[in-house]
Backbone and ligand atoms as CSV (ligand in chain L), in Angstrom:
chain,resi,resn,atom,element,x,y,z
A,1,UNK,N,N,98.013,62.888,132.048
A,1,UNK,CA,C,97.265,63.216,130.828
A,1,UNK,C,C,96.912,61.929,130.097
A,2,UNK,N,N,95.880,62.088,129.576
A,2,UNK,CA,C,95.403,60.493,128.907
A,2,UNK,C,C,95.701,60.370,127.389
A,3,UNK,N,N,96.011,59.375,127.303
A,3,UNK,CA,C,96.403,59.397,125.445
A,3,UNK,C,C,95.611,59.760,124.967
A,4,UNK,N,N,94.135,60.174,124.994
A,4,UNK,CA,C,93.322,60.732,123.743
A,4,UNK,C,C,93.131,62.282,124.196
A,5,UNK,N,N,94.190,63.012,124.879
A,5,UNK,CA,C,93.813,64.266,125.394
A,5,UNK,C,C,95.288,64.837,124.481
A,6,UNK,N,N,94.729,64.980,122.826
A,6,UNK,CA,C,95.291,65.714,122.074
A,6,UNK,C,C,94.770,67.054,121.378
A,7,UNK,N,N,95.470,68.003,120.671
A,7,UNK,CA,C,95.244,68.635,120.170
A,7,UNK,C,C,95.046,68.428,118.607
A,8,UNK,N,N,96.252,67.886,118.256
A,8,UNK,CA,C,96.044,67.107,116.833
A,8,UNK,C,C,96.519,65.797,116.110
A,9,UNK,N,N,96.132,65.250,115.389
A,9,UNK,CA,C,96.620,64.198,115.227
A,9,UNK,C,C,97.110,64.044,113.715
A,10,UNK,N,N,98.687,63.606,113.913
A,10,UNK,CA,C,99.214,63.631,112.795
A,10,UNK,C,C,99.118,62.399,112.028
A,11,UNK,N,N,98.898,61.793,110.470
A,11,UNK,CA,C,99.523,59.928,110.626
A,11,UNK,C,C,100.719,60.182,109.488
A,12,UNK,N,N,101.349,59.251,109.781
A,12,UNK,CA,C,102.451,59.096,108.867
A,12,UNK,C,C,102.632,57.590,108.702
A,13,UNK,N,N,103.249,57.934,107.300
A,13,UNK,CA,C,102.659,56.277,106.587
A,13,UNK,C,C,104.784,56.258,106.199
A,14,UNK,N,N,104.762,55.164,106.250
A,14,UNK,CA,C,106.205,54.530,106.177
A,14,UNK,C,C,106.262,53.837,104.893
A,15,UNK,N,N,106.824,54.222,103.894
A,15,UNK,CA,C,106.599,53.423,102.765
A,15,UNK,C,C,108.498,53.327,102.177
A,16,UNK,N,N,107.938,51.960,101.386
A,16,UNK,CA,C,109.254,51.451,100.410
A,16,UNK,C,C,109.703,49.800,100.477
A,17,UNK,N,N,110.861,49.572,100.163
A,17,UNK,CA,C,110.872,48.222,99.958
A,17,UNK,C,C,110.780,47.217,101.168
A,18,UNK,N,N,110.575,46.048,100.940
A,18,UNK,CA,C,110.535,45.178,102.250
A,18,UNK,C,C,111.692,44.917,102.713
A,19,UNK,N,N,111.905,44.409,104.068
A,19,UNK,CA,C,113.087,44.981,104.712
A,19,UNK,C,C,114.080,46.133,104.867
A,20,UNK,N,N,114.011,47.146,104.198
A,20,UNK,CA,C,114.881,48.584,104.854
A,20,UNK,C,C,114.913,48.678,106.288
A,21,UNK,N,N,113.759,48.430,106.502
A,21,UNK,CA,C,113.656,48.737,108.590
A,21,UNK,C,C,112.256,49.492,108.409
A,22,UNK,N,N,111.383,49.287,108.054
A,22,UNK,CA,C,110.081,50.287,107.888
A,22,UNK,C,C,109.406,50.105,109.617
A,23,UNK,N,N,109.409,48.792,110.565
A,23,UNK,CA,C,108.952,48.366,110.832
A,23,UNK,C,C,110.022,48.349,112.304
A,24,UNK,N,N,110.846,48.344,112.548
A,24,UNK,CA,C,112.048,48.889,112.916
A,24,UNK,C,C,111.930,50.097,113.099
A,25,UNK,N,N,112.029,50.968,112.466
A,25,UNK,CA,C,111.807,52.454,112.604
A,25,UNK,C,C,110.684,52.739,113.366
A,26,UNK,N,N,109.614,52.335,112.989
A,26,UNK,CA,C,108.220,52.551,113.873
A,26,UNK,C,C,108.667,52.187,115.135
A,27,UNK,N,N,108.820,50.779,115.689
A,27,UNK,CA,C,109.257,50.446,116.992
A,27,UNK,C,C,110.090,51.258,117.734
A,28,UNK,N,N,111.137,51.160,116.798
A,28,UNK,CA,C,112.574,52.554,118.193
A,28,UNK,C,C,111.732,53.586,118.144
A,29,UNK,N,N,111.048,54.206,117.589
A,29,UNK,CA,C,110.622,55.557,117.873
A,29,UNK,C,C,109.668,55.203,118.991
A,30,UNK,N,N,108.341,54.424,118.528
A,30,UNK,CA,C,107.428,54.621,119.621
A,30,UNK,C,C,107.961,54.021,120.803
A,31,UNK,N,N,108.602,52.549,120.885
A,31,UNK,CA,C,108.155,51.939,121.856
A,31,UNK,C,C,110.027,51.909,122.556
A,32,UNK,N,N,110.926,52.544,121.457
A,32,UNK,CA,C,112.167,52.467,121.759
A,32,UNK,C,C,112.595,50.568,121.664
A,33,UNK,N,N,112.503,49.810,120.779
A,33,UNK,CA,C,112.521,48.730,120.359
A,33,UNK,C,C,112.896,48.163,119.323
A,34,UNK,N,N,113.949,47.270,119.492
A,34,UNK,CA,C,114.209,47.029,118.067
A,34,UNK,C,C,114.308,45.338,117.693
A,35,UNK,N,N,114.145,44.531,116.830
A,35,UNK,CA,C,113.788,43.296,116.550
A,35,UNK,C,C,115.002,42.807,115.606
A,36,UNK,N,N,115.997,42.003,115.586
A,36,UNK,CA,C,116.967,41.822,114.472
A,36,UNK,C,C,115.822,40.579,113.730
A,37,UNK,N,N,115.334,39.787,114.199
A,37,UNK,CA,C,114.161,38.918,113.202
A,37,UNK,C,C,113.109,39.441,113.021
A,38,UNK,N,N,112.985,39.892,111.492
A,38,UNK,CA,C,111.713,40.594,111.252
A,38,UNK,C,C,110.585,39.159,111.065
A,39,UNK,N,N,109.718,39.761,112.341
A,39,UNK,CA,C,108.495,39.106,112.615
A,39,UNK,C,C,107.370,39.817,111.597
A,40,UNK,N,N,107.172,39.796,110.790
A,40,UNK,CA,C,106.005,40.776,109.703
A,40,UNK,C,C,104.619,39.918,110.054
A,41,UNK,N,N,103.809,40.560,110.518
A,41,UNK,CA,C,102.178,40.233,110.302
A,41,UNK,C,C,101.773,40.585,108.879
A,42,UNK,N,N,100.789,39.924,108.938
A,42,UNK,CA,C,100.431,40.818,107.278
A,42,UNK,C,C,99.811,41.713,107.526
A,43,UNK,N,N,99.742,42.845,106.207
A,43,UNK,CA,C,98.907,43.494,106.446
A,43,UNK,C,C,99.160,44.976,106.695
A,44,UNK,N,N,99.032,46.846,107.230
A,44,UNK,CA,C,98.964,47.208,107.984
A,44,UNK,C,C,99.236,47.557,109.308
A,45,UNK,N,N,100.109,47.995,109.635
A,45,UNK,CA,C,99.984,48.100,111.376
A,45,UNK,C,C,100.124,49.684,111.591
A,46,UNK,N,N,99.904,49.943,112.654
A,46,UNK,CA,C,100.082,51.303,112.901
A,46,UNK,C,C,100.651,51.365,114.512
A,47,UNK,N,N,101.289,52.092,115.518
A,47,UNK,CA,C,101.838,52.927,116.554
A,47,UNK,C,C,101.577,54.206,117.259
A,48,UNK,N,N,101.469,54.424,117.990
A,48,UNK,CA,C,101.169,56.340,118.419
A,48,UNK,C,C,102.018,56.560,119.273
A,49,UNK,N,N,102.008,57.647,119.308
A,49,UNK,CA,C,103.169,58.045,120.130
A,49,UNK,C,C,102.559,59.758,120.417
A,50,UNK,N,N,102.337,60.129,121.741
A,50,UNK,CA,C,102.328,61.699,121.740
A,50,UNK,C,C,103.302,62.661,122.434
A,51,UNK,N,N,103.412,63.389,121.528
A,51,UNK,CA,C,104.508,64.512,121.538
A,51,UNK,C,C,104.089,65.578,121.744
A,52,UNK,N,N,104.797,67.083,122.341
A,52,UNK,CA,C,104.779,68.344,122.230
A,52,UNK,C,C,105.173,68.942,121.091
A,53,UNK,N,N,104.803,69.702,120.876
A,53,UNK,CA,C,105.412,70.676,119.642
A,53,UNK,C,C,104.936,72.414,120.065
A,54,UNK,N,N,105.516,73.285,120.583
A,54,UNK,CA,C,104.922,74.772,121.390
A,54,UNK,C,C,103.966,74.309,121.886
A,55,UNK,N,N,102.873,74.875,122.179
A,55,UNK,CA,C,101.857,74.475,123.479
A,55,UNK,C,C,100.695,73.313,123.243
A,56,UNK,N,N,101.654,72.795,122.012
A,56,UNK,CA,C,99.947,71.578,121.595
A,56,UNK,C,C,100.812,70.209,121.414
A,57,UNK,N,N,99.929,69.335,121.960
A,57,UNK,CA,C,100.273,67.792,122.206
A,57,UNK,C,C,99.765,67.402,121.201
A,58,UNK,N,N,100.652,66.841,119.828
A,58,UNK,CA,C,100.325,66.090,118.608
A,58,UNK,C,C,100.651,64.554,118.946
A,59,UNK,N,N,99.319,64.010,118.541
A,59,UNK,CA,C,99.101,62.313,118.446
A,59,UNK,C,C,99.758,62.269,117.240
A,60,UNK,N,N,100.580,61.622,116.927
A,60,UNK,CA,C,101.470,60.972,115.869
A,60,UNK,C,C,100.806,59.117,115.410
A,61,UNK,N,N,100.231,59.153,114.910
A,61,UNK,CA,C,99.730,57.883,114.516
A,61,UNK,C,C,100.835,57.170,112.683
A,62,UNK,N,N,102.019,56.445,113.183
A,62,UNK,CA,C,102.499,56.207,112.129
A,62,UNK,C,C,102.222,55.054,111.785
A,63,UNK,N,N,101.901,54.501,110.701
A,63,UNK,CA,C,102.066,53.204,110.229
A,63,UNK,C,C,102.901,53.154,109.400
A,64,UNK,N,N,103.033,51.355,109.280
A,64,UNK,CA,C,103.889,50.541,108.504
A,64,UNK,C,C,103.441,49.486,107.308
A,65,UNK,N,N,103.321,50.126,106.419
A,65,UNK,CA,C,102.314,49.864,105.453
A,65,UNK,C,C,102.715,48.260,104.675
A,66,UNK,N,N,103.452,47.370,105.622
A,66,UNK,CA,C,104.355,46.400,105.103
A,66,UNK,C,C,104.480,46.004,103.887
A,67,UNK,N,N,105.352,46.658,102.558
A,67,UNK,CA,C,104.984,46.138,101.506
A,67,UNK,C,C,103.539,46.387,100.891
A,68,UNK,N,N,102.813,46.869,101.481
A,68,UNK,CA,C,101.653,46.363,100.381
A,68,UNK,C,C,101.078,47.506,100.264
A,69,UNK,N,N,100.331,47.888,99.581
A,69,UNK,CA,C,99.493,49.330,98.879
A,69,UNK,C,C,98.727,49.703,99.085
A,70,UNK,N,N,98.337,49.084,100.750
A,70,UNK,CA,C,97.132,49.397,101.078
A,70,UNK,C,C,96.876,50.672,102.183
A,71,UNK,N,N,98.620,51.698,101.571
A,71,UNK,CA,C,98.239,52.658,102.142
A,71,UNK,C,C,97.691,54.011,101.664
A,72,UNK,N,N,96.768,53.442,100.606
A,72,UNK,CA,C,95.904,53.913,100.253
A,72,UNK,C,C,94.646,54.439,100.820
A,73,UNK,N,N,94.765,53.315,101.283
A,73,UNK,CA,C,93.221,53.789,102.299
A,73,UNK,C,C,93.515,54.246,103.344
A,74,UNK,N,N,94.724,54.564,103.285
A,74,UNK,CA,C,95.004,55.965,104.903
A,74,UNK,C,C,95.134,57.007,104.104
A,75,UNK,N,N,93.951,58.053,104.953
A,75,UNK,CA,C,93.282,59.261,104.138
A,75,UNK,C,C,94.282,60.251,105.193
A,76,UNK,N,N,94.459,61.656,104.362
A,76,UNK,CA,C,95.029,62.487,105.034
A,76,UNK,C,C,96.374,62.101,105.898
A,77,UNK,N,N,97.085,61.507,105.088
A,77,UNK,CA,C,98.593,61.483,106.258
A,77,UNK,C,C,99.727,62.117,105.500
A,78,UNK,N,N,100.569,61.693,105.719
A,78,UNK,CA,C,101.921,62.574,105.389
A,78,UNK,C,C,103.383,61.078,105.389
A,79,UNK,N,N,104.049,60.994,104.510
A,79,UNK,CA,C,104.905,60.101,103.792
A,79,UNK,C,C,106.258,60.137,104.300
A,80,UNK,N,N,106.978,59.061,104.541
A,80,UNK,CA,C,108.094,59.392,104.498
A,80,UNK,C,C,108.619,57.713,103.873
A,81,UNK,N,N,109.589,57.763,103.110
A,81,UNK,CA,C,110.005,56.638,101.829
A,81,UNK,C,C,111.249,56.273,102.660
A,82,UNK,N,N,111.422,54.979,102.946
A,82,UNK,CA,C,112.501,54.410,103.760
A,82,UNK,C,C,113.508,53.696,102.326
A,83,UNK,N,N,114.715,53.506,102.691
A,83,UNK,CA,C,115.415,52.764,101.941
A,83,UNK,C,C,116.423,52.334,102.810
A,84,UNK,N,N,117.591,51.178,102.629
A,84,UNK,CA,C,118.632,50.585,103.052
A,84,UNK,C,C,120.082,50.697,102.430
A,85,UNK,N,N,120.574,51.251,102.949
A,85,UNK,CA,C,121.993,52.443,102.255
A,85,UNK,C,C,123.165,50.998,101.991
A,86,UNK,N,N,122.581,49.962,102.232
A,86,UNK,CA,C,123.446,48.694,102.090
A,86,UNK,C,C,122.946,48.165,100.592
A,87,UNK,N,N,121.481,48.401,100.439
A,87,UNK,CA,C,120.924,47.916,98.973
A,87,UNK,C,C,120.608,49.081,97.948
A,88,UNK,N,N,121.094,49.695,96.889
A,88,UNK,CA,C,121.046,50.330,96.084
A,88,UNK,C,C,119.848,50.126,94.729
A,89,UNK,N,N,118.868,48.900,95.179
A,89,UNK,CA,C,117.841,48.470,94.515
A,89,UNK,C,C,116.738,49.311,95.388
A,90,UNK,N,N,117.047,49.381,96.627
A,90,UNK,CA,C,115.947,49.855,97.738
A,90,UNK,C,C,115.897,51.366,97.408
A,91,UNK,N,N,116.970,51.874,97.009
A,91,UNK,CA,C,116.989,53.477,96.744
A,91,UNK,C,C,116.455,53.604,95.481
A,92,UNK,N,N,116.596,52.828,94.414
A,92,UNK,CA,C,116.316,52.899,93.087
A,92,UNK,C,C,114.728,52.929,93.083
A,93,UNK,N,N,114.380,51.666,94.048
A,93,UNK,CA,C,112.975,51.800,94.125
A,93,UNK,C,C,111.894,53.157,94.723
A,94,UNK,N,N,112.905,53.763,95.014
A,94,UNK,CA,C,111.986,54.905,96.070
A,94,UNK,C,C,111.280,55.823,94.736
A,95,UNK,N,N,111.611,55.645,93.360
A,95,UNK,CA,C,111.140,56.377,92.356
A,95,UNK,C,C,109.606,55.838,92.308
A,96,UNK,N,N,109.406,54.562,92.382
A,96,UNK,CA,C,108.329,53.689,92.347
A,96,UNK,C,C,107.083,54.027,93.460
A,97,UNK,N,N,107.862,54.107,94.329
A,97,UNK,CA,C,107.110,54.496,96.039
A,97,UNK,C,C,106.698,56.068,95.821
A,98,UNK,N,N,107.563,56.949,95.224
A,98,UNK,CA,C,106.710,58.139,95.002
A,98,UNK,C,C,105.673,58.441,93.799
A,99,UNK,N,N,105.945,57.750,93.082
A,99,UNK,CA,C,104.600,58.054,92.023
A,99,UNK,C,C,103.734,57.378,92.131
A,100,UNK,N,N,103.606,56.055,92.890
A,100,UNK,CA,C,102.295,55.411,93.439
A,100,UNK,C,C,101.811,56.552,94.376
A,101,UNK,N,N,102.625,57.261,95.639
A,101,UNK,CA,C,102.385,58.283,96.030
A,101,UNK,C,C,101.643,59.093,95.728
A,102,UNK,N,N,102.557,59.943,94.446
A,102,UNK,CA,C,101.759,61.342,94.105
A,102,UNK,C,C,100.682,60.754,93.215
A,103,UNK,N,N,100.449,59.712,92.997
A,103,UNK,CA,C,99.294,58.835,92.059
A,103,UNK,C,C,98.174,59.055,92.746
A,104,UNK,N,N,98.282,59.020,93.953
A,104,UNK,CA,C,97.017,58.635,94.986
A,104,UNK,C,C,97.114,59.052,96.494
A,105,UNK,N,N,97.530,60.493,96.172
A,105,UNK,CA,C,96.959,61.612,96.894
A,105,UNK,C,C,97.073,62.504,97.204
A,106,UNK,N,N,96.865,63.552,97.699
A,106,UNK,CA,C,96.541,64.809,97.407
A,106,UNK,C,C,98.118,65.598,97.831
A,107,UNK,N,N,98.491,66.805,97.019
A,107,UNK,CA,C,99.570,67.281,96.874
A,107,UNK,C,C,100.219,67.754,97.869
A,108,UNK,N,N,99.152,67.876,99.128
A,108,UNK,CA,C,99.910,68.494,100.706
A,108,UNK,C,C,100.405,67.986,101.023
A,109,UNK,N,N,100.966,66.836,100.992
A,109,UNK,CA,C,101.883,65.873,101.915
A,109,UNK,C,C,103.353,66.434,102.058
A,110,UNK,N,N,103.828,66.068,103.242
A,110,UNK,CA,C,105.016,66.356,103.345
A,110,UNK,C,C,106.067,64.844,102.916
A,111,UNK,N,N,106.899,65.169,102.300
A,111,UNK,CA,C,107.684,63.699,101.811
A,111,UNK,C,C,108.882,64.118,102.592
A,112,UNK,N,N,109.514,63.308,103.467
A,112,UNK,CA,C,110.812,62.711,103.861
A,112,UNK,C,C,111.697,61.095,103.533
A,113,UNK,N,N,113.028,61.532,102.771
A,113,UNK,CA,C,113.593,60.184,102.490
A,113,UNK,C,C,114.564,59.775,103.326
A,114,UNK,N,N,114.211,58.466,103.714
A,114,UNK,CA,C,115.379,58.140,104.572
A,114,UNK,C,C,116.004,57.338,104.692
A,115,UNK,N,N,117.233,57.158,104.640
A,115,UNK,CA,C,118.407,56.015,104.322
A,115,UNK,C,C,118.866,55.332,105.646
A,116,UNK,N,N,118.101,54.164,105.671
A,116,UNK,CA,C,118.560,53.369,106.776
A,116,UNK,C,C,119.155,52.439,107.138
A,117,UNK,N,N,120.131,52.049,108.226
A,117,UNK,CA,C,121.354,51.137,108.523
A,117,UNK,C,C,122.517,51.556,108.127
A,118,UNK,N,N,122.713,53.446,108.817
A,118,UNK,CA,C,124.046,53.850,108.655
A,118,UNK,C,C,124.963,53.188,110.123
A,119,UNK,N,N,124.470,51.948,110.962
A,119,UNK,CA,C,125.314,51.784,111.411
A,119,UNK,C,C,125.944,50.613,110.514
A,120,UNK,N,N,125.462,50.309,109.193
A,120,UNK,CA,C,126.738,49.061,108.580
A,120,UNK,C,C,127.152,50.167,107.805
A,121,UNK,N,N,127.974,50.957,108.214
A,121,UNK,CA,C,128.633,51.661,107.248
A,121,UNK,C,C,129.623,50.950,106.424
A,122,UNK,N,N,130.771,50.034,107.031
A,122,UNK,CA,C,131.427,49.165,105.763
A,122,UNK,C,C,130.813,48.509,104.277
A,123,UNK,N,N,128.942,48.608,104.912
A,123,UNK,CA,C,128.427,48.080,103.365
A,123,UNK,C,C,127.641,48.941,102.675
A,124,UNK,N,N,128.289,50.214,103.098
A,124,UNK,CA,C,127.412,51.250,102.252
A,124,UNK,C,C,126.957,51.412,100.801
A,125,UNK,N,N,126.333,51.559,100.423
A,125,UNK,CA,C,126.488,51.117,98.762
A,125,UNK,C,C,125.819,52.294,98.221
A,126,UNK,N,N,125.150,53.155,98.934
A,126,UNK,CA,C,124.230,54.796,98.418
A,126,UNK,C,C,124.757,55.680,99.033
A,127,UNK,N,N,125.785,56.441,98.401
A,127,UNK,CA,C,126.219,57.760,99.187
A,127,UNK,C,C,124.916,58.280,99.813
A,128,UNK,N,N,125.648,59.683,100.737
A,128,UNK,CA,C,124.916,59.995,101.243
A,128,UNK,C,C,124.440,61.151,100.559
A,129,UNK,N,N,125.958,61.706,99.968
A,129,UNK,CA,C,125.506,63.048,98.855
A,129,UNK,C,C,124.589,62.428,97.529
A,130,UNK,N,N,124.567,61.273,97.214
A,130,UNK,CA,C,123.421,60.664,96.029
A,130,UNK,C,C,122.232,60.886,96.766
A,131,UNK,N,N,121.650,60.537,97.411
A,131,UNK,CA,C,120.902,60.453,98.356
A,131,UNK,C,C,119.703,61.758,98.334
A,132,UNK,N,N,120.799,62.577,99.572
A,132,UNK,CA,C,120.304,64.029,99.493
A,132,UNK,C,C,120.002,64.672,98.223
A,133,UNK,N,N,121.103,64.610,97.070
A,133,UNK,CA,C,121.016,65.522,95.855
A,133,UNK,C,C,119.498,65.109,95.701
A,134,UNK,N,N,118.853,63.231,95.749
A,134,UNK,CA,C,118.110,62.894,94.939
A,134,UNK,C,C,116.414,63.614,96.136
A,135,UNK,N,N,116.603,63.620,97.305
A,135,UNK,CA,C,115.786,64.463,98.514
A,135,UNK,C,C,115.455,65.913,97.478
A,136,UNK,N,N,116.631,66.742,97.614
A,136,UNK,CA,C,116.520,67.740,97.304
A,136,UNK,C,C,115.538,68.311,95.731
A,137,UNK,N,N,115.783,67.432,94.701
A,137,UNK,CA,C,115.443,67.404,93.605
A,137,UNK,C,C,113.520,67.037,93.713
A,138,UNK,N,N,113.345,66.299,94.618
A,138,UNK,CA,C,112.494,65.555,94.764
A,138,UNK,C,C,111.557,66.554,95.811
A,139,UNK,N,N,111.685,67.226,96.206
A,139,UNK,CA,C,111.674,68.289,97.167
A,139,UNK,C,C,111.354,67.750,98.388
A,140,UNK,N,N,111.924,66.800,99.189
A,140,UNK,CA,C,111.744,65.811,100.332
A,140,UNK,C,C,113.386,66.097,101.282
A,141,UNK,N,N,112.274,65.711,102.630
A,141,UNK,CA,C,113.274,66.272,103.521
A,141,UNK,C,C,114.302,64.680,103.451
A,142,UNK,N,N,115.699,65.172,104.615
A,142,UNK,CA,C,116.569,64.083,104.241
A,142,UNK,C,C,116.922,63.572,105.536
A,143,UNK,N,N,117.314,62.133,105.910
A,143,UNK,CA,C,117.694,61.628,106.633
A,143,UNK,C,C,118.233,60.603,106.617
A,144,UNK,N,N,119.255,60.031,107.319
A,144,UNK,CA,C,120.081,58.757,107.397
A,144,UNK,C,C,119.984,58.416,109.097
A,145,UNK,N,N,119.342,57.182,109.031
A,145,UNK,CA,C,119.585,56.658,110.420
A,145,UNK,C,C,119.858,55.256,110.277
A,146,UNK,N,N,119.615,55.190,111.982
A,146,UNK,CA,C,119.475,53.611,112.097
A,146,UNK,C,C,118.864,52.871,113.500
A,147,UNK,N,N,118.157,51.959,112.829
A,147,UNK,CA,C,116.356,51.820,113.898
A,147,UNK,C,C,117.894,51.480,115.146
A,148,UNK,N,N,118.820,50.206,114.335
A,148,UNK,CA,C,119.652,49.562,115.358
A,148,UNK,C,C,120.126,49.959,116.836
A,149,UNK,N,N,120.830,51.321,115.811
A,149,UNK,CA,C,121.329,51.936,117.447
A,149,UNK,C,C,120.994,53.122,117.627
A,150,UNK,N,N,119.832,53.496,116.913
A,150,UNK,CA,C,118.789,54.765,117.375
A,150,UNK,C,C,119.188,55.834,116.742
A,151,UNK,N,N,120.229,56.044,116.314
A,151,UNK,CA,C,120.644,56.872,115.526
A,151,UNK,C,C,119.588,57.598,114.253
A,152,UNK,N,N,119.443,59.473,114.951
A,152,UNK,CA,C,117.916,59.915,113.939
A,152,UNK,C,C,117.238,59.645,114.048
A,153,UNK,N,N,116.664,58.546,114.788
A,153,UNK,CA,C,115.474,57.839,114.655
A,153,UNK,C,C,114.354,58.941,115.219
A,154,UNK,N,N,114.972,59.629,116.182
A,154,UNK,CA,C,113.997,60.890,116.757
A,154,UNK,C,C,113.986,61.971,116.304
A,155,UNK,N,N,115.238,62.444,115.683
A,155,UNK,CA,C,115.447,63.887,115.018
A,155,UNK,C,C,114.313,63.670,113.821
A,156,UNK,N,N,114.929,62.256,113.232
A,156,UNK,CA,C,114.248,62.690,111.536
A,156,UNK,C,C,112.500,62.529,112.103
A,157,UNK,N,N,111.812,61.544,112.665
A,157,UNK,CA,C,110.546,62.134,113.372
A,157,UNK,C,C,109.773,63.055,113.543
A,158,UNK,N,N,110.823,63.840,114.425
A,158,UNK,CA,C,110.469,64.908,115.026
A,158,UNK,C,C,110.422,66.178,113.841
A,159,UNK,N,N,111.026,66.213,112.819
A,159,UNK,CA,C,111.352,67.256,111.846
A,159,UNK,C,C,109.799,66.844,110.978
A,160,UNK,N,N,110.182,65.694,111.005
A,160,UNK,CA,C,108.858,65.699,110.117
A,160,UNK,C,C,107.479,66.156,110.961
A,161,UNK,N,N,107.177,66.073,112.207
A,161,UNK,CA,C,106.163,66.613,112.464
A,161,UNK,C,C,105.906,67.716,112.857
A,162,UNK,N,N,107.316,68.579,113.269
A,162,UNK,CA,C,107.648,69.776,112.858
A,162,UNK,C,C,106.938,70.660,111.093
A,163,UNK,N,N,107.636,70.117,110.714
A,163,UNK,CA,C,107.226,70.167,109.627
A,163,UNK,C,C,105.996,70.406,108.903
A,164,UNK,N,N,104.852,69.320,109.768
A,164,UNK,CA,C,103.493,69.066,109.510
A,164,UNK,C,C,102.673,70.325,110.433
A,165,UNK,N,N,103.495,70.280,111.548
A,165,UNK,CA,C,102.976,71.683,112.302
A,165,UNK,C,C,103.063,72.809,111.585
A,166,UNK,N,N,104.203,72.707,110.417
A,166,UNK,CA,C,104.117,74.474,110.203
A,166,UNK,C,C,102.925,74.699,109.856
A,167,UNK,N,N,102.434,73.831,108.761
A,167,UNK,CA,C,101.478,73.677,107.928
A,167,UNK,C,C,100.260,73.746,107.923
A,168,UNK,N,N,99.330,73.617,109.531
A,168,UNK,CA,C,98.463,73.902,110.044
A,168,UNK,C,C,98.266,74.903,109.424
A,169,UNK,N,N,97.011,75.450,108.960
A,169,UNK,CA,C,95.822,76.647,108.479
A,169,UNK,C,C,95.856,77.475,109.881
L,1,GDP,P1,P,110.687,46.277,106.887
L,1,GDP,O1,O,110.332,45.075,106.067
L,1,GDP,O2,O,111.045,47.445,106.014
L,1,GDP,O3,O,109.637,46.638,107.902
L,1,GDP,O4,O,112.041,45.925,107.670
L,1,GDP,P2,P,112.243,45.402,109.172
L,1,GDP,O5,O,112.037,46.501,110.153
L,1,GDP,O6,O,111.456,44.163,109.381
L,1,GDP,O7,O,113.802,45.085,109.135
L,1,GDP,C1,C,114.339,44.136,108.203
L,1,GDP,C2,C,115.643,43.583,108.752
L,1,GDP,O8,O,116.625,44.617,108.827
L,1,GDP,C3,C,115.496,43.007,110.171
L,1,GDP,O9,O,116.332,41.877,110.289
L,1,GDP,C4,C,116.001,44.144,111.056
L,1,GDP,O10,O,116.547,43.657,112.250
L,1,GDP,C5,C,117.077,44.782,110.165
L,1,GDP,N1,N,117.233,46.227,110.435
L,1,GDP,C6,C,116.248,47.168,110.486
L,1,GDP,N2,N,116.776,48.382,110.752
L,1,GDP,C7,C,118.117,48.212,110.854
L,1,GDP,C8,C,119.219,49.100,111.118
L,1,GDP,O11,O,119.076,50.312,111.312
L,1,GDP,N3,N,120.474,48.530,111.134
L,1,GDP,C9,C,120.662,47.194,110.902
L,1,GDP,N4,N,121.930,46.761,110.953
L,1,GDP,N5,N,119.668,46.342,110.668
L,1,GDP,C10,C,118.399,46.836,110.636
C-alpha cells in the first residue's frame, strides 16, 4: 500500500515548553527514535505515520511546533500540550499553551496533556494525581510517558486518534 493511499488524514500539533521531549515524542512514535542531544532546526517540522483504526487507514501528520507559534498556521488539527514531570515550570506553563490555543482556533479540537520523562522518576516534581485532576478540569485527555524508553508513547497516540475518529461527521 502506498503512503498516500489513505482514508483520512489526521494532524496533530505538539505544543509547550522547550525541551519536555516535544520532538522526542514525534520521533519514538513515527520513526521509533530517540536523540539524548536535542538537535532543534528552527522552525516547524512535521512526521507521518499511517495507522488503522476499524476499516480506514488514518495518515497521522504530527508536528513539532518547536517553541514557536507558528502553529498557527496549521489549520484544522488537533493538540496535545507536552510537559516534563521533572520541571514544574513546564506544567505551570501548559495554562499559557492552552489559551494561545483556545485563542486561535476553533473549539473542535481534541486536547491531550502529557507528562513526560516518567522514566526519571527519582526527579519527579508534578504528581501524577496534580496532573490528571488539572487534564480532567481542563477537559483533556491524560498521559504520562517517556519518548526514552517508549513508555505510552503509542497508547497515548493512538487514544488520541481514536479519539479524533470518534468525531468524524
Ligand atoms: P523539545 O524541545 O520539547 O522538542 O524537547 P526534545 O525532544 O528536544 O528533548 C529535550 C531533551 O530531553 C533532550 O536531551 C532529550 O534527549 C530529553 N528527553 C526527551 N524525552 C525524554 C524522556 O522521555 N526521558 C528523558 N530522560 N529524557 C528525555
Amino acid at each position: 500500500m502506498s503512503e498516500d493511499d489513505y482514508d483520512y488524514l489526521f494532524k496533530i500539533v505538539i505544543i509547550g515548553d522547550s525541551s519536555v521531549g516535544k520532538s522526542n515524542l514525534l520521533s519514538r512514535f513515527t520513526n521509533d527514535e530517540f536523540n539524548l542531544e536535542s538537535k532543534k532546526r528552527i522552525g516547524v517540522e512535521f512526521a507521518t505515520k499511517n495507522i488503522k483504526i476499524g476499516d480506514h487507514v488514518i495518515k497521522a501528520q504530527i508536528w513539532d511546533t518547536s517553541g514557536q507559534e507558528r502553529y498557527r498556521a496549521i489549520t484544522g488539527a488537533y493538540y496535545r500540550g507536552a510537559f516534563d514531570i521533572t520541571r514544574p515550570s513546564s506544567f505551570q506553563n501548559i495554562e499559557h499553551w492552552l489559551k494561545e490555543l483556545r485563542d486561535h482556533s476553533d473549539e473542535k479540537i481534541s486536547l491531550m496533556l502529557v507528562g513526560n520523562k516518567v522514566d526519571l522518576a527519582e526527579s519527579r516534581a508534578v504528581s501524577t494525581e496534580e496532573a490528571k485532576e488539572y487534564a480532567t478540569d481542563s477537559e483533556m485527555l491524560f498521559f504520562e510517558t517517556s519518548a526514552l524508553d517508549a513508555t505510552n508513547v503509542d497508547a497515548a497516540f493512538k487514544t488520541v486518534f481514536e479519539r479524533i475518529y470518534e468525531k468524524i461527521p
